[in-house]
Every structure is written in structure tokens, then in C-alpha cells.
Steps between C-alpha positions, in 0.01 A plus 500: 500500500416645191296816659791496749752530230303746294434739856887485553564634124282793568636620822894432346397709193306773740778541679806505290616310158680135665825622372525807706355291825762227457778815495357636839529164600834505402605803635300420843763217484801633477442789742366214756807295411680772639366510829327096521673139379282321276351261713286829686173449479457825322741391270351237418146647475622733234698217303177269538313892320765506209454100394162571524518808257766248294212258493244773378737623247634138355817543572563157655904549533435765746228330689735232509789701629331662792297177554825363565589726730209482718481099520798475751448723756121389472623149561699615841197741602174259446482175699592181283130460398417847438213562159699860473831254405246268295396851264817595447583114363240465340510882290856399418453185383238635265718762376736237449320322273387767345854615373550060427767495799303165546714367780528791683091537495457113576733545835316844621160280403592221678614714782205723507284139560728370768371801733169471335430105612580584821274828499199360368555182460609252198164457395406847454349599140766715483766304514377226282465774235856590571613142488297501131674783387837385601462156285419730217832683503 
């Protein structure tokens, strides 16, 4: 994850600084918005882009803000049991915490493991690591 992490800084800061690739996000947004609602799936590829850059940069309010935007239509466009659902849940939830909006990050948690038990199972290593960090909060 590390090596993964490290790989993604270099090709962000190759390309362009994270500030100016979260503003052609932005502006790939509204000029989309113009033509597609947000639940398009190319919407919604380019909203998933910007949290990530959000993520990257720290700036957990904005991941948060277009995370929120892409959990809904996510929820109507993946089955019930979907992992894609389970990510987003689960990256919220973590952002959650990490700003202490504790009960907001417990539900997203909680619902992020709901899919996950069904997925792969309540046993999986995953999810009792999940269940661990949960407790902790």
C-alpha cells in the first residue's frame, strides 16, 4: 500500500500540482453538469477523481462533500451487496473519523460491514479488523 501510495504521488506530481487537477475536475464538472445529472456514470467517475485528489491533498471537507454526492446514486446503480457501495462506506466512514464526526463514521462503518458480511463473509480477517477498529472509536 505503501509503494502504491508512494507510485500514485509521483504520477499526481508528474502530471500537475493536486490543486490544479482537483480544478479540472471541477471544471470537467460543471461543464458535464450542463449536459449530464449527477447520477451519470461519467459524472460520477469524475466526482469519485476529485475526492480522490481531496484525499491526496487532506482536504477531508471536500472529500466528504463529493463523497456524499456519489454514495446515493451508487446505492440506486450497484446491486444491494455491491463491494463498489462497501468502498465508498467504508472511505467515508474513515474520513469521518478522521474529522471526530464519530457517529457519522460509526454508521458509514457499520454500513460499509453490512455489505461486507454478506460479500465475504462475517468471518473474514477483514471484517474482524473492522469490527476491532469500530470498538476502538
Amino acid at each position: 500500500m505503501k509503494h502504491q501510495l508512494s507510485f500514485c504521488k509521483c504520477i499526481l506530481d508528474s502530471v500537475a500540482p493536486p490543486s490544479e487537477l482537483l480544478e479540472m475536475c471541477e471544471q470537467s464538472l460543471e461543464k458535464m453538469g450542463a449536459v449530464f445529472d449527477d447520477s451519470n456514470v461519467y459524472m460520477l467517475h469524475m466526482m469519485y477523481q476529485a475526492m480522490g485528489v481531496c484525499i491526496y491533498m487532506q482536504d477531508a471537507d471536500g472529500a466528504i462533500r463529493y463523497g456524499e454526492k456519489i454514495l446515493k446514486p451508487y446505492s440506486k446503480l450497484y446491486p444491494p451487496y455491491s463491494l463498489n457501495v462497501s468502498s465508498m462506506y467504508l472511505k467515508m466512514g474513515r474520513i469521518y473519523m478522521t474529522i471526530q464526526r464519530h457517529s457519522e463514521g460509526i454508521s458509514a462503518l457499520k454500513k460499509a460491514m453490512a455489505v461486507m458480511e454478506v460479500a465475504h463473509g462475517k468471518n473474514h480477517p477483514f471484517l474482524r479488523d473492522l469490527r476491532k477498529e469500530i470498538g476502538q472509536k
